[in-house]
ROVO-627566 format. One record per residue: x, y negated, z of N, C-alpha, C in turn; residue in one letter; chain. Coordinates in Angstrom, 1 decimal, always signed. Atoms other than C-alpha are relative to their C-alpha. Layout:
N
{neast X, nnorth Y, nup Z, caeast X, canorth Y, caup Z, ceast X, cnorth Y, cup Z, type a, mol A}
...
This chain:
70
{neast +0.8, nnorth +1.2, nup +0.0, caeast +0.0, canorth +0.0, caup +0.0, ceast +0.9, cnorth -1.3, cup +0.0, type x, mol A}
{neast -1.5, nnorth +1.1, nup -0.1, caeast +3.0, canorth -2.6, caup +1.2, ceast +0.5, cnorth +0.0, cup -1.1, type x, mol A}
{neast -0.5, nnorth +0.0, nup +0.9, caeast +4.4, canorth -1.8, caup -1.8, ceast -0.4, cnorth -0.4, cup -1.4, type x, mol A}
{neast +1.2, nnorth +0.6, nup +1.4, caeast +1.6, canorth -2.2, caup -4.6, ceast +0.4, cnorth -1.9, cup +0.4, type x, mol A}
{neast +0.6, nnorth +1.3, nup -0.3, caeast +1.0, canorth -5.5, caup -3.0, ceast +1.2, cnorth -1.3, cup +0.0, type x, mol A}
{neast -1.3, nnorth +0.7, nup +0.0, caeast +4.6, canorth -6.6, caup -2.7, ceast +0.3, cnorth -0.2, cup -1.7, type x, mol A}
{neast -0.8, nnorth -0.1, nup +1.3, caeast +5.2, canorth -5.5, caup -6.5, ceast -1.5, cnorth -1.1, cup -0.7, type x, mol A}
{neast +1.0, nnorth +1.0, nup +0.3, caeast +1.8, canorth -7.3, caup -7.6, ceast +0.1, cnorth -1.4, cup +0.2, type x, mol A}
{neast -0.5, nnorth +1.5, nup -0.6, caeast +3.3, canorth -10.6, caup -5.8, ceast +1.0, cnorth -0.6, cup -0.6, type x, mol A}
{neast -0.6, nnorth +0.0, nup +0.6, caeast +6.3, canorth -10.3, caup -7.4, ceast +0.2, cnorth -0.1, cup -1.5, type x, mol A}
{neast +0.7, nnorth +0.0, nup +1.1, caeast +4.6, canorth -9.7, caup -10.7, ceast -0.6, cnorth -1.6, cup -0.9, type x, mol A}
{neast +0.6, nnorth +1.1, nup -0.2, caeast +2.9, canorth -12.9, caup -10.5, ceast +1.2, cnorth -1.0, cup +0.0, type x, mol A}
{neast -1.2, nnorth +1.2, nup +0.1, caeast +6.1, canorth -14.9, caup -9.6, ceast +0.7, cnorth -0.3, cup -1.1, type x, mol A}
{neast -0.8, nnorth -0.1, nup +0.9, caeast +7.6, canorth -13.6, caup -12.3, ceast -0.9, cnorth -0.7, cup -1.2, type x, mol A}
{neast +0.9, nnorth +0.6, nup +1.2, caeast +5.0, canorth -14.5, caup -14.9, ceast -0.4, cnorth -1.4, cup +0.2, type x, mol A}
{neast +0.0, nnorth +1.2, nup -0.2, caeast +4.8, canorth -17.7, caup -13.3, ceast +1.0, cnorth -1.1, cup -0.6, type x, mol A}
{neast -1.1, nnorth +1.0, nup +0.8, caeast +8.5, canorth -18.8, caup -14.4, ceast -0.2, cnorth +0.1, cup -1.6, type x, mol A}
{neast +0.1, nnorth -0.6, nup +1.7, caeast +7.9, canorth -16.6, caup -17.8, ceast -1.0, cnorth -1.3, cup -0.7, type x, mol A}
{neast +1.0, nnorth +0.6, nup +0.7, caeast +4.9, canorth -19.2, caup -18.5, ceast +0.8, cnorth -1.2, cup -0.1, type x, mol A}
{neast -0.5, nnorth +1.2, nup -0.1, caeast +6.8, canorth -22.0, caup -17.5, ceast +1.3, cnorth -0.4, cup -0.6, type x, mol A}
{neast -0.7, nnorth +0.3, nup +0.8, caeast +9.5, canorth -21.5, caup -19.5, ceast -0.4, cnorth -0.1, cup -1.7, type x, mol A}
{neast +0.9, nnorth +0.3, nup +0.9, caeast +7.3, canorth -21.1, caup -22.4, ceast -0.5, cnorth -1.6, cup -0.2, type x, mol A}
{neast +0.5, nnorth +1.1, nup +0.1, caeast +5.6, canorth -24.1, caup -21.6, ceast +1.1, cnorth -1.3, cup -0.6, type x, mol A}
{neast -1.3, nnorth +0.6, nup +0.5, caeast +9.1, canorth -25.7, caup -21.8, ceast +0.8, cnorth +0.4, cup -1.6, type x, mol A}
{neast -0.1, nnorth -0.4, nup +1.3, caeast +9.8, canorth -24.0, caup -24.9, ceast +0.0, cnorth -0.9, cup -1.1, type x, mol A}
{neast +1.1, nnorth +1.1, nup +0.8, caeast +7.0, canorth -26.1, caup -26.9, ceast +0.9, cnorth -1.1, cup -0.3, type x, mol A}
{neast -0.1, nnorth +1.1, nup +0.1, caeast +8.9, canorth -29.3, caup -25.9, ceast +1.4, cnorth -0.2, cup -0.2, type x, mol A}
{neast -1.3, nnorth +0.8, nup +0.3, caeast +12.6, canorth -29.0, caup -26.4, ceast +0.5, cnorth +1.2, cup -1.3, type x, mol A}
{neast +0.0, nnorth -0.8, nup +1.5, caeast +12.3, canorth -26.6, caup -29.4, ceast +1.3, cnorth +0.9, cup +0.4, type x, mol A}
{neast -0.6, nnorth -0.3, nup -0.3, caeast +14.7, canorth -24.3, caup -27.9, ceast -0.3, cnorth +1.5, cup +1.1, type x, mol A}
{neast +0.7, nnorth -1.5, nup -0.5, caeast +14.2, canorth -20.2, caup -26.6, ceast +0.9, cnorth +0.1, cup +1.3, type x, mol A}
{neast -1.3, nnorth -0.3, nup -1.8, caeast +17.3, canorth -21.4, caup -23.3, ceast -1.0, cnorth +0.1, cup +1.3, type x, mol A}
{neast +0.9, nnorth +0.2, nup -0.9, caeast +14.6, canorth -22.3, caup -21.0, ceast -0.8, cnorth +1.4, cup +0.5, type x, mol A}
{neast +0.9, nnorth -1.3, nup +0.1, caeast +12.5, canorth -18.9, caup -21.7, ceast +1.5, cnorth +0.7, cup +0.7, type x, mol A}
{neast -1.2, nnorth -0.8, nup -0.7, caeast +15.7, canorth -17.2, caup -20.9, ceast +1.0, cnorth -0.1, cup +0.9, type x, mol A}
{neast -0.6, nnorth +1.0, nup -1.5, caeast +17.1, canorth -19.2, caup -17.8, ceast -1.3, cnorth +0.6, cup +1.2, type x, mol A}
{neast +1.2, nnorth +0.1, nup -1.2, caeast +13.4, canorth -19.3, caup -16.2, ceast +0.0, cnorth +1.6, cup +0.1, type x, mol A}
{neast +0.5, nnorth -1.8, nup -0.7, caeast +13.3, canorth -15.1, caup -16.3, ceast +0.8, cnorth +0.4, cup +0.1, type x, mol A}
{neast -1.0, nnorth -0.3, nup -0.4, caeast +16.0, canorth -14.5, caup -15.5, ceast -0.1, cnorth -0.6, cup +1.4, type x, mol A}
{neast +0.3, nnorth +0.8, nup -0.7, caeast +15.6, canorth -17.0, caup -12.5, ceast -1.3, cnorth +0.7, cup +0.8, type x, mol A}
{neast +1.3, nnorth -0.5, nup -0.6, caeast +12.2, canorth -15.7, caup -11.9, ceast +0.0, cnorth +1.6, cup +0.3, type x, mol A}
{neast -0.8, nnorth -1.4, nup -0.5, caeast +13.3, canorth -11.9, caup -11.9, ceast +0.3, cnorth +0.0, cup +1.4, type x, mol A}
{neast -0.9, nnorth +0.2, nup -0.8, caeast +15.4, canorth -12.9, caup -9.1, ceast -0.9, cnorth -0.5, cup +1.4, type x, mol A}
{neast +1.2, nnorth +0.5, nup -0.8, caeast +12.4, canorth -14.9, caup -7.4, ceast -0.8, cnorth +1.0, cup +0.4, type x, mol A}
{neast +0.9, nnorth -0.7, nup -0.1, caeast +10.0, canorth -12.6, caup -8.0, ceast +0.2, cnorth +1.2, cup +0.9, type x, mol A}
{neast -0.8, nnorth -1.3, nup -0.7, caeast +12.2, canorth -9.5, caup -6.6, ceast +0.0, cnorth -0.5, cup +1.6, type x, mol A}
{neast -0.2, nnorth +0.6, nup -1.5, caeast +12.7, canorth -11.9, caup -3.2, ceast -1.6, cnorth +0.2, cup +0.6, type x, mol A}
{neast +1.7, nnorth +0.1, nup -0.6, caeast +8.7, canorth -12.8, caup -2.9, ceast -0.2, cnorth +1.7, cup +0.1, type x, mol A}
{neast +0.4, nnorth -1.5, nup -0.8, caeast +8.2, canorth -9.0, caup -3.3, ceast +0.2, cnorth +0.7, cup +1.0, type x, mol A}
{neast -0.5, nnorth -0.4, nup -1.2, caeast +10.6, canorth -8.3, caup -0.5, ceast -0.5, cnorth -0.1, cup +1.4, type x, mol A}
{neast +0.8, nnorth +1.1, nup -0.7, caeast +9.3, canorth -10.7, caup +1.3, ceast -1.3, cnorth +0.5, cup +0.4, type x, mol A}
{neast +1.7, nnorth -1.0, nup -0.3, caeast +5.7, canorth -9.5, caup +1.4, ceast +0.0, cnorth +1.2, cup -0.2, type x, mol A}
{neast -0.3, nnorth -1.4, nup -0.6, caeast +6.7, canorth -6.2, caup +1.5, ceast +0.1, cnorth +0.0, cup +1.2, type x, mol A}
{neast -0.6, nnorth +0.7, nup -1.4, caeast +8.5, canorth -6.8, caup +4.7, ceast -1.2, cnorth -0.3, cup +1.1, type x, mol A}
{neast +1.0, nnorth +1.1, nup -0.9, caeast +5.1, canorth -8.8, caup +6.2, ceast -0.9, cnorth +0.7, cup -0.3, type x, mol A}
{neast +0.8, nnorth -1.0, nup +0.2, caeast +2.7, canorth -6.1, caup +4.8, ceast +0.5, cnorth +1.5, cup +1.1, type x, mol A}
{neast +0.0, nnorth -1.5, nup -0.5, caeast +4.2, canorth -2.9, caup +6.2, ceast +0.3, cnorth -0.4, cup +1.4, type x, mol A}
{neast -0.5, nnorth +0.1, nup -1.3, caeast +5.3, canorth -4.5, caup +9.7, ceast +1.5, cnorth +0.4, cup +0.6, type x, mol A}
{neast -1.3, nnorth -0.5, nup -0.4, caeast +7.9, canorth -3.8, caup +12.0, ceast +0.0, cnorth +1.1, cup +0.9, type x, mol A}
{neast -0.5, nnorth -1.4, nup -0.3, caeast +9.1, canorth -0.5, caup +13.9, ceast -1.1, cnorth -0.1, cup +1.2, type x, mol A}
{neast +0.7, nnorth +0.1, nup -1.0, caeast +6.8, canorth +0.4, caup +16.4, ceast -1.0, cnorth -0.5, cup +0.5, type x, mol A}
{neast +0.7, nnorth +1.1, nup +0.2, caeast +4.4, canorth -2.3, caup +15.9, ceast +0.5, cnorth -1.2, cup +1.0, type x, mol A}
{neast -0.6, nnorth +1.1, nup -0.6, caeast +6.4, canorth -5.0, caup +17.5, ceast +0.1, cnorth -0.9, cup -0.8, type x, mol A}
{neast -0.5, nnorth +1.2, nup +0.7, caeast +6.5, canorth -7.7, caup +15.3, ceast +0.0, cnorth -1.3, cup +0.6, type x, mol A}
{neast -0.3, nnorth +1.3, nup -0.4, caeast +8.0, canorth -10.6, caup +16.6, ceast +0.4, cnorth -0.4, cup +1.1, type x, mol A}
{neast -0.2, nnorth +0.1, nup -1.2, caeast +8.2, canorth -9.5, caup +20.3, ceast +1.8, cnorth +0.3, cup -0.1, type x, mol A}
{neast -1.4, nnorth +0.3, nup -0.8, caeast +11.7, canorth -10.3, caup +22.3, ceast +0.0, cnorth +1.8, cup +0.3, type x, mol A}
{neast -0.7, nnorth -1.1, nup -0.6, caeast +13.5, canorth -7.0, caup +23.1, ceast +0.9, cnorth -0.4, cup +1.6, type x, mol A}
{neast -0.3, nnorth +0.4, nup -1.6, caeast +14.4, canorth -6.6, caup +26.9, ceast +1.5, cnorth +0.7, cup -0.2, type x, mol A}
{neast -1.3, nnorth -1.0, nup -0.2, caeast +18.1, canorth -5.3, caup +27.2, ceast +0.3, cnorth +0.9, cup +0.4, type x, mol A}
């Protein structure tokens, strides 16, 4: 489940720079942008997935967040 939902997030990020380099495309007549932004966004996208992976599945024990006693 953590995992769908991480790679679905990630998914998204990624198609977010993909568009946005496109969009940039249009205006400087030039395919660098498309290929900077996904490359870039790859990179993003792979973090946000980690990221909400991470915050989906929890932490060990169900402790998330609590202080450890020594």
């Amino acid at each position: 489940m953590a995992a769908a939902i991480g790679g679905v997030t990630g998914s998204i990020v990624v198609g977010g720079f993909v568009g946005l380099g496109l969009l940039l495309d249009d205006r400087v007549s030039s395919t660098v942008p498309v290929i900077v932004l996904s490359v870039g966004g790859a990179y993003a996208g792979w973090l946000v997935g980690v990221i909400v992976f991470g915050a989906v599945r929890g932490g060990s024990n169900g402790q998330e967040g609590e202080a450890r006693e020594p």
